[in-house]
N, C-alpha and C positions, 0 to 999 in steps of 0.2 A: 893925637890919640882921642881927643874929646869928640872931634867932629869922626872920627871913625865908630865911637859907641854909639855916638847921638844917629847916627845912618842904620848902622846893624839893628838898632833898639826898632827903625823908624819901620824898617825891611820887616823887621818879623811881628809889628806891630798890622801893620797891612795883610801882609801874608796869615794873620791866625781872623782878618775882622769877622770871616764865617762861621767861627768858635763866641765869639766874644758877645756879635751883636747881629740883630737882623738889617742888613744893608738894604732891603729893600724898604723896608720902616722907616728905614734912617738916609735919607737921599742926600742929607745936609755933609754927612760924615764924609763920602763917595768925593763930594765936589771939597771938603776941604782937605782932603786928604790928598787930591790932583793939586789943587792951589800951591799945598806945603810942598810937595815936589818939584813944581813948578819953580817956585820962589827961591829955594836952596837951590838949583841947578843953576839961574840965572845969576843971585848974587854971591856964586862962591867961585875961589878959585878953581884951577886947571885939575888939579889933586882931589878938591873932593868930587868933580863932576867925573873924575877920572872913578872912584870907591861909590857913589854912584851904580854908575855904569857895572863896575863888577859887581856889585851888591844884587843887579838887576832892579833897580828902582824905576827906573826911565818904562823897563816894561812892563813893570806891574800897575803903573800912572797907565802905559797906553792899555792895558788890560783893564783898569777902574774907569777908562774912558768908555769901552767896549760893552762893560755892563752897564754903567750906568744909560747911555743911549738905548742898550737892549731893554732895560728895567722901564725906559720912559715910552717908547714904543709899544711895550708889553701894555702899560698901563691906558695908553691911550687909544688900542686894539681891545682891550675889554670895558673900557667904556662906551663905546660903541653901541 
């Protein structure tokens, strides 16, 4: 049950960060927020990659992959 809060908490932690804080400010947050999902998927069992997966973790990491490239793109097209 703990690793099922600790995932739900992690999910809608992610999911509100454009409530909470400016992501494009904060580039540090983006990259540890892919790291921590990264980390939990590789060193956990079959079960929580399994609650994971339903949770949609896996796509909101390839979703914080997609902006943060767009964010670093964006920034180095207007310094230009």
């Amino acid at each position: 049950m703990s690793d099922q809060n600790t995932l739900t908490n992690l999910h809608h932690l992610i999911a509100s960060f454009d409530d909470l804080i400016s992501v494009e400010q904060n580039p540090q947050i983006i990259l540890r927020a892919i790291n921590l999902i990264n980390l939990m998927a590789f060193k956990s069992s079959m079960q929580v990659r399994k609650l994971m997966k339903d949770l949609k973790l896996l796509e909101q990491r390839d979703l914080l992959i997609i902006r943060k490239v767009q964010s670093t793109f964006t920034h180095l097209y207007r310094s230009k």
